[in-house]
C-alpha positions as CSV (number, residue, x, y, z in Angstrom):
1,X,37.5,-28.9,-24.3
2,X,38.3,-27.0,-20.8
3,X,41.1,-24.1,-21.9
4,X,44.3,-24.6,-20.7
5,X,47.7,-22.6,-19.4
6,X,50.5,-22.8,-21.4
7,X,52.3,-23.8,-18.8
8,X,50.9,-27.2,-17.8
9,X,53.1,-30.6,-17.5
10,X,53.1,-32.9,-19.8
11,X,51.5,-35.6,-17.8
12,X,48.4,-33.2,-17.8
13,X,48.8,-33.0,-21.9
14,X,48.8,-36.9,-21.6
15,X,45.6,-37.0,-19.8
16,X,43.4,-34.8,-22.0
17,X,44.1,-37.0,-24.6
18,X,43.1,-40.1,-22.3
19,X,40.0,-37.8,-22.1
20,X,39.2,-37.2,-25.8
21,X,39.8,-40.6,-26.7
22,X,37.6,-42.1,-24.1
23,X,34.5,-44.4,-25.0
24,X,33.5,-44.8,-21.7
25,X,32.4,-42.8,-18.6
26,X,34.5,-45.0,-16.4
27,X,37.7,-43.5,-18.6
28,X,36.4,-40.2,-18.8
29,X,36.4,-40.2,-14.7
30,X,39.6,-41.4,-14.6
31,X,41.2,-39.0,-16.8
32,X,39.8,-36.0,-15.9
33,X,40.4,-37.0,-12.3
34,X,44.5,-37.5,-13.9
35,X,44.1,-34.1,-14.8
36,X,43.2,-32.6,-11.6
37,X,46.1,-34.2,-10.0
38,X,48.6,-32.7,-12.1
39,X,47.1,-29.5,-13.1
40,X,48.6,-26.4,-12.3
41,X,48.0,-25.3,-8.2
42,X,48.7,-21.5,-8.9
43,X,46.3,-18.5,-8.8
44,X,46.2,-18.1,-12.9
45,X,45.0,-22.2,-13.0
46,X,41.7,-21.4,-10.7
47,X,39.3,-21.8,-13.3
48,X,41.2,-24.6,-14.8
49,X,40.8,-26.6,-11.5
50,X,37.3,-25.2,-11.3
51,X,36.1,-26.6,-14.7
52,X,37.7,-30.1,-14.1
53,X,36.2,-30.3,-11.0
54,X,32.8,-29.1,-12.5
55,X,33.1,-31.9,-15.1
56,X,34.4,-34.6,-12.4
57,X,31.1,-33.9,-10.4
58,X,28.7,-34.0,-13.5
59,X,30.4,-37.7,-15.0
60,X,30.6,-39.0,-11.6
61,X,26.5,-38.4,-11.0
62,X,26.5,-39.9,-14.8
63,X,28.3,-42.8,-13.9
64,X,26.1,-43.6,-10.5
65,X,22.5,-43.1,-12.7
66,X,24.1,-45.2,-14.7
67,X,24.7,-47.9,-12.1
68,X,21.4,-47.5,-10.6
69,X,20.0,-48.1,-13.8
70,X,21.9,-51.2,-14.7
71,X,21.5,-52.9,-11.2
72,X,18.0,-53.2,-11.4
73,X,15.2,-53.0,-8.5
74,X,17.2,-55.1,-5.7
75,X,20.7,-53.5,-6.9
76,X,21.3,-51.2,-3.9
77,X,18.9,-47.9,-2.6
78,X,17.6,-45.3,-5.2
79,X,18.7,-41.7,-5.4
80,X,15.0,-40.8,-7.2
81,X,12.4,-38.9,-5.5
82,X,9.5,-38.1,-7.2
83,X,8.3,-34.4,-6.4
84,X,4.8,-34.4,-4.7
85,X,3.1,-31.3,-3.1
86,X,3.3,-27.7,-3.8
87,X,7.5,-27.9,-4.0
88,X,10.1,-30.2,-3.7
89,X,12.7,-28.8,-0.5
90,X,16.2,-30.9,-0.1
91,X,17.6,-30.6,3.4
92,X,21.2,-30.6,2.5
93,X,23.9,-31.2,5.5
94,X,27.1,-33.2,6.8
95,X,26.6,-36.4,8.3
96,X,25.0,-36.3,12.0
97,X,23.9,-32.7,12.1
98,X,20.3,-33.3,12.9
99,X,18.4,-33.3,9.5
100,X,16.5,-36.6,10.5
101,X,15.3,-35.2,13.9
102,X,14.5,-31.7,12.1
103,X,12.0,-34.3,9.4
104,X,10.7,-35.8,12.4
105,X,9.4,-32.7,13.8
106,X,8.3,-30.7,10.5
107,X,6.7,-34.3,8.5
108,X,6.2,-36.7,11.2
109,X,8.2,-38.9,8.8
110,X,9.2,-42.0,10.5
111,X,13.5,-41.9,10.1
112,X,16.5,-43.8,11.9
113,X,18.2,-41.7,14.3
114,X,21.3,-42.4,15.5
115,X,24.6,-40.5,16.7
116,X,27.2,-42.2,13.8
117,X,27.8,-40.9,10.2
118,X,25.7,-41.8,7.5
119,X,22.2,-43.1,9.3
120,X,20.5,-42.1,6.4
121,X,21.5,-44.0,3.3
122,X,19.2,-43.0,0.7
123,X,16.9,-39.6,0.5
124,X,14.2,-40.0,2.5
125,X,10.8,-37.8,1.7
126,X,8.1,-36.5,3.4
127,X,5.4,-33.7,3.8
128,X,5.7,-30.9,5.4
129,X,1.6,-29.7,6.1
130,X,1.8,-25.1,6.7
131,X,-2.3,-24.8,6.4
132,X,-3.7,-25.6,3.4
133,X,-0.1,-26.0,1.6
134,X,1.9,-29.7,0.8
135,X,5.6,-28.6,0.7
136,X,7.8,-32.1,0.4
137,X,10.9,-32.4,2.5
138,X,13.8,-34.6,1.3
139,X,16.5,-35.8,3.8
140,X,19.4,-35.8,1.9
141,X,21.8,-38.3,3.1
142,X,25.1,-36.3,3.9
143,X,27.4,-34.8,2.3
144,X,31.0,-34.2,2.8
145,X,33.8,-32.4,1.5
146,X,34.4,-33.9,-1.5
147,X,31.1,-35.7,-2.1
148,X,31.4,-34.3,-5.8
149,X,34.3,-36.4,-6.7
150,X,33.5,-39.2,-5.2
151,X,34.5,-39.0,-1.2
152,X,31.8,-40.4,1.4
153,X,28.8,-41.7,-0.1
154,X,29.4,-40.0,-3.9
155,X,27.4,-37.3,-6.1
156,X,24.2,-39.1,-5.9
157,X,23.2,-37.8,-3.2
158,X,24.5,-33.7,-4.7
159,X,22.1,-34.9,-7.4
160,X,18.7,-35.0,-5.4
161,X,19.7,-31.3,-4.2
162,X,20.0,-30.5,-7.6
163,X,16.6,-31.2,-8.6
164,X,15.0,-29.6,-6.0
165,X,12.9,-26.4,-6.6
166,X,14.7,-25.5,-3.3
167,X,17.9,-26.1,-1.2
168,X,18.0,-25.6,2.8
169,X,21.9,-25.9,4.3
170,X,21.1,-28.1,7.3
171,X,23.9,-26.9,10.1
172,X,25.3,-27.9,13.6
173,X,25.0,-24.5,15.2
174,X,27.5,-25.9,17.8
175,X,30.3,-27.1,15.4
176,X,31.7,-24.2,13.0
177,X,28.8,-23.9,11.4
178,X,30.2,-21.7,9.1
179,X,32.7,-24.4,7.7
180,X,30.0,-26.5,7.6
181,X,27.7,-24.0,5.2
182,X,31.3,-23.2,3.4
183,X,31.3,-27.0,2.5
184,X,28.0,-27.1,1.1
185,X,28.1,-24.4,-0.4
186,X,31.4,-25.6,-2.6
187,X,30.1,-29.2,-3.2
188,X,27.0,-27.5,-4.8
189,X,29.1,-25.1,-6.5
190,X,30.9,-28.0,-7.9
191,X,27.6,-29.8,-9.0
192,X,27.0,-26.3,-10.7
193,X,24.1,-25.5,-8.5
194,X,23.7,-21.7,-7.6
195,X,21.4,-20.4,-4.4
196,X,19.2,-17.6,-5.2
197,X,20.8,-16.5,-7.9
198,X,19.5,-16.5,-11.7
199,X,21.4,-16.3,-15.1
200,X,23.0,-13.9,-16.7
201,X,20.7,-12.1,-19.7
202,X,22.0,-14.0,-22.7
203,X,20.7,-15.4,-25.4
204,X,23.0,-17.5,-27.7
205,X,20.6,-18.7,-30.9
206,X,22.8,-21.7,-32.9
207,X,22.1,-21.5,-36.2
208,X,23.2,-23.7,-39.4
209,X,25.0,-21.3,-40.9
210,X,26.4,-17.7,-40.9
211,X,29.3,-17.8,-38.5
212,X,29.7,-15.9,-35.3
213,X,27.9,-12.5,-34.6
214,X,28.0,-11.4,-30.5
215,X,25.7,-8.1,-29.7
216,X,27.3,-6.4,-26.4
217,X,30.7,-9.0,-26.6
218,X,32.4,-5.8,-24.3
219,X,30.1,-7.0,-21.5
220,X,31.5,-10.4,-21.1
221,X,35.1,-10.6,-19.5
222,X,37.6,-11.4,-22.0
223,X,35.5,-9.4,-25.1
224,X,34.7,-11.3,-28.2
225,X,37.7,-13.3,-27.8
226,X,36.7,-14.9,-25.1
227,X,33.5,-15.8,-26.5
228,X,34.1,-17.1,-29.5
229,X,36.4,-19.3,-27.5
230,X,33.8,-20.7,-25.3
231,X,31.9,-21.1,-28.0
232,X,35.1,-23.0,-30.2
233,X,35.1,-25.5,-26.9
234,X,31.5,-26.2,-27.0
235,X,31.5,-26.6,-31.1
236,X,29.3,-23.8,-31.8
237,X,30.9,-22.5,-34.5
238,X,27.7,-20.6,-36.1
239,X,25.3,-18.5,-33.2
240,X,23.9,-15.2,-32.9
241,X,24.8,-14.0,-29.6
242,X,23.0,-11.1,-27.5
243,X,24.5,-10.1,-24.3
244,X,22.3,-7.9,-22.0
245,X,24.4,-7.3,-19.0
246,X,28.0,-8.0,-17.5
247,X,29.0,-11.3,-17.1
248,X,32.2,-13.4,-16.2
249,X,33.6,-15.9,-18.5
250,X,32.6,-18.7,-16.4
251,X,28.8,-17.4,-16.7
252,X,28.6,-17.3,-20.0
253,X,30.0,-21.0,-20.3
254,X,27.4,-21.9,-17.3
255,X,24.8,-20.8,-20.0
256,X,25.9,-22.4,-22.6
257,X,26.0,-26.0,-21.6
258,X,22.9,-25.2,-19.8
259,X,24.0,-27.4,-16.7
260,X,24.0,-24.6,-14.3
261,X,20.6,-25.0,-11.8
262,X,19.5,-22.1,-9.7
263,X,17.1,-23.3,-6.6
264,X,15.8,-21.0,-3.6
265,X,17.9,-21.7,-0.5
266,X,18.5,-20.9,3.0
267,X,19.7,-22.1,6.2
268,X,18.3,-24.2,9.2
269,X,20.8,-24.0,12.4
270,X,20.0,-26.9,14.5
271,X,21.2,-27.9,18.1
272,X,21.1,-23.9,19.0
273,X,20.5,-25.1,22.4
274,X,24.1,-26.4,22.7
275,X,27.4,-24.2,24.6
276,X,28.6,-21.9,21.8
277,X,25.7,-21.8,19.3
278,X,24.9,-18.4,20.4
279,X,28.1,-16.8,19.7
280,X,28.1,-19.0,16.7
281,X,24.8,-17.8,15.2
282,X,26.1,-14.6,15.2
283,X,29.1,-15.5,13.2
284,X,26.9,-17.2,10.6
285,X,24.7,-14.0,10.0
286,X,28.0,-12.1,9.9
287,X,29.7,-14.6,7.3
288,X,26.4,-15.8,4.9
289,X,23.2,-13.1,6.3
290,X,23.6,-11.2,3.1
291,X,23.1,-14.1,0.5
292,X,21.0,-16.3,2.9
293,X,18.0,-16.3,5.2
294,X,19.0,-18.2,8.4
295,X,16.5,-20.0,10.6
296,X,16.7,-21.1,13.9
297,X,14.6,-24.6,14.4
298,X,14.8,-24.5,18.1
299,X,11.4,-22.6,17.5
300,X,8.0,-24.7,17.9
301,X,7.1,-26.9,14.7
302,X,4.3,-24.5,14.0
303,X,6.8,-21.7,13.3
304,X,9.3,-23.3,11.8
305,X,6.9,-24.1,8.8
306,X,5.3,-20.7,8.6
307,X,9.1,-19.5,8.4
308,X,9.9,-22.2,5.5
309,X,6.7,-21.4,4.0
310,X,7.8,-17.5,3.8
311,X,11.3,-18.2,2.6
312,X,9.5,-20.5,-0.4
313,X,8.3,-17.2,-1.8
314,X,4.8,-19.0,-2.4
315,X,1.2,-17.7,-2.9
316,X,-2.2,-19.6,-3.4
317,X,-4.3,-18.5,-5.1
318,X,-8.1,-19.6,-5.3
319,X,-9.6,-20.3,-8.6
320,X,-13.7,-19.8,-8.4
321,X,-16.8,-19.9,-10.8
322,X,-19.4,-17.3,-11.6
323,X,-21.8,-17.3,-8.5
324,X,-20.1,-20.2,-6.7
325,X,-17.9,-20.8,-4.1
326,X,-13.8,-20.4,-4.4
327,X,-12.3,-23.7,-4.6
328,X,-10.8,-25.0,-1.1
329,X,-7.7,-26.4,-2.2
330,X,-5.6,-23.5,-3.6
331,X,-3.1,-23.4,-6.7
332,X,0.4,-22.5,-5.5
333,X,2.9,-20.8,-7.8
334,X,6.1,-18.8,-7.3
335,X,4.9,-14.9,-5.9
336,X,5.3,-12.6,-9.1
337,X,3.0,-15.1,-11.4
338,X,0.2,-13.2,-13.0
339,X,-2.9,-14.2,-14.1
340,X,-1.7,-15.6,-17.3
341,X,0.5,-18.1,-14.9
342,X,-2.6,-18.9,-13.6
343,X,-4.5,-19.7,-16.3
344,X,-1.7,-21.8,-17.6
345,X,-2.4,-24.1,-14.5
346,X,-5.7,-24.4,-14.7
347,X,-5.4,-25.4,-18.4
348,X,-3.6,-24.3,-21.3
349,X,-6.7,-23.4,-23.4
350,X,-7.6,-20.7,-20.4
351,X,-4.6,-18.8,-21.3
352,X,-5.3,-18.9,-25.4
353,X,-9.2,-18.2,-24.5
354,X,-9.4,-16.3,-21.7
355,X,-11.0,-13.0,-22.1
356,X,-10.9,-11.4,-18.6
357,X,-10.7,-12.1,-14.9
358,X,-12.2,-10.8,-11.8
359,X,-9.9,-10.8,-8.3
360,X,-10.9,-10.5,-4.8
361,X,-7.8,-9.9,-2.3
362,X,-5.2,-7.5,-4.0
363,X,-6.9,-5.2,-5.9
364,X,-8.0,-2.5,-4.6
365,X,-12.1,-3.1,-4.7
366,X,-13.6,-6.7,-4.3
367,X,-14.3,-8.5,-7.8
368,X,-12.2,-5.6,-10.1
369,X,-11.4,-6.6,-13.2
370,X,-7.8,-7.0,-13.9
371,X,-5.5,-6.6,-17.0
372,X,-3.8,-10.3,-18.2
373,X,-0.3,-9.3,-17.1
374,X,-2.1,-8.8,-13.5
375,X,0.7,-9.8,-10.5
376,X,-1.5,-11.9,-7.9
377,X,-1.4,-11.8,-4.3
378,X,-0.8,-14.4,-1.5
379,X,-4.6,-16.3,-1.0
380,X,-6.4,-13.8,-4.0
381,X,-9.7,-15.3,-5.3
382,X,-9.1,-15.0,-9.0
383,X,-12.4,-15.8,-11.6
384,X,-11.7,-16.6,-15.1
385,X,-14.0,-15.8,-17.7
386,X,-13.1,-17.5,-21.6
């Protein structure tokens, strides 16, 4: 249950109870989407609208799967891509902004181009080669304001972005590219998807019994009220709750229901050759060059990957026997993994056995033996010994 002003009409009373006593998704859609139509428009209804819309956009990417699902192979295209390579990268943009051309010049991938909406039906993968690294590129098919509830060609397509390992915001450096990144931006808000940002440090531990006990409820706007709340709503009703930093109330919800995803993301400005994508550039980097790296693809294909490949925050790291060569094809993790992390990959008996590790690259002589919690450098030779 979404908390509500005291001050809502009574068609919007109606409608909730449409909502709880709905069997199906199909109801549940139209209810909520009841709801937002007669909720409350004023300033102190924001996160009222903002939940309902949050909800809308997770039941109508239900409702699709669900389609998918029941229509069988020849029932219409398919929304799943299965992640291949090093990472998984979405390229997320409106309709006819260049995204196909851009996967064209960074895959090879043979797409449709054409200058009318919506060339690109279904997501359209393909491998993106920066040296000895496989990153995947997805075309997303585009997106438009309102794809969340349902306008232009749905939340399927929201839901490829969302299970991404990373998100790029494919813009039209000659059109307002900065209303185009603000639409993104608040479709994947609405699909609860947050760029380069993490979670709040909570920990909420349901329990069978014992009621409600919150460590640090001050730090959470709206205090232990709030809280217990949130946690009414969601039918917690017996949790230990530790709360390490400050958080709004809509955070703490977010990591409750554990629906909140947060991917690497940046921007790709096509078309910067057009009149007015100059001048526009420099209105993106005023507007978005805080939260988000921007990159220019006008560049070579060369460079454009190397820049990907940097924002990716990647290393590779080669594994290597006693007296033997270091293996040619390098693991790839997120940079900050240690050597347990790599262990892990190699196999989950290294990490329980391992007894120590040499590393040529980072450390500061070649072959020193390093501690377990060890942070690795981009292309170290790392040696395990178990």
């Amino acid at each position: 249950m979404i908390h509500v002003p005291t001050n809502v009409h009574p068609d919007y009373i109606k409608a909730e109870e449409r909502y709880q006593q709905a069997r199906t998704i199909e109801e549940k859609v139209k209810a909520t989407e009841e709801m937002i139509r007669v909720a409350p428009k004023h300033k102190g209804a924001e996160k009222l609208l903002m939940s309902l819309k949050r909800r809308l956009a997770k039941l109508r990417m239900e409702l699709e799967e669900k389609r998918e699902r029941g229509s069988g192979r020849g029932g219409g295209p398919s929304f799943a891509v299965k992640k291949e390579g090093a990472v998984q990268v979405a390229l997320v943009g409106l309709p006819n902004v260049g995204k196909s051309k851009l996967m064209q010049k960074l895959t090879g991938a043979r797409i449709e181009v054409a200058d009318y909406p919506f060339t690109t039906r279904e997501p359209v993968p393909g491998m993106m080669i920066f040296e000895d690294v496989q990153v995947q590129l997805v075309e997303v098919p585009g997106i438009v304001e309102g794809s969340s509830i349902g306008k232009g060609l749905g939340a399927q397509p929201l839901s490829v972005a969302r299970n991404s390992d990373a998100i790029a915001l494919v813009a039209d450096a000659s059109v307002d590219p900065v209303q185009q990144i603000k639409i993104l931006l608040g479709e994947l808000e609405a699909v609860s998807v947050k760029l380069n940002k993490r979670p709040p440090k909570i920990s909420i531990q349901r329990r069978s019994s014992g009621g409600i006990e919150i460590k640090g409820a001050t730090m959470v706007e709206g205090g232990e009220v709030e809280i217990k709340r949130i946690l009414q709503d969601h039918s917690v009703h017996n949790a230990f709750v530790v709360v390490e930093e400050s958080a709004t109330s809509n955070e703490f919800d977010e990591v409750l229901s554990e629906s909140t995803v947060y991917p690497q993301g940046f921007i790709l400005l096509t078309k910067c050759d057009k009149p007015g994508a100059t001048k526009n550039l420099d209105m993106v980097k005023w507007e978005f060059g805080s939260e988000l790296e921007i990159l220019h693809t006008g560049e070579p294909a060369d460079k454009i990957k190397r820049e990907i490949y940097k924002k990716l925050d990647l290393i590779r790291v080669y594994t290597k026997r006693p007296d033997e060569q270091p293996a040619k094809r390098p693991l790839v993790l997120r940079r900050g993994s240690t050597l347990m992390d790599i262990a892990r990959s190699v196999h989950k008996d290294f990490a329980k056995d391992l007894k120590f590790a040499r590393v040529w690259g980072s450390t500061k002589f070649p072959g020193q033996q390093v501690p377990k919690d060890y942070v690795l450098g981009d292309k170290d030779i790392v040696e395990l010994h178990i």
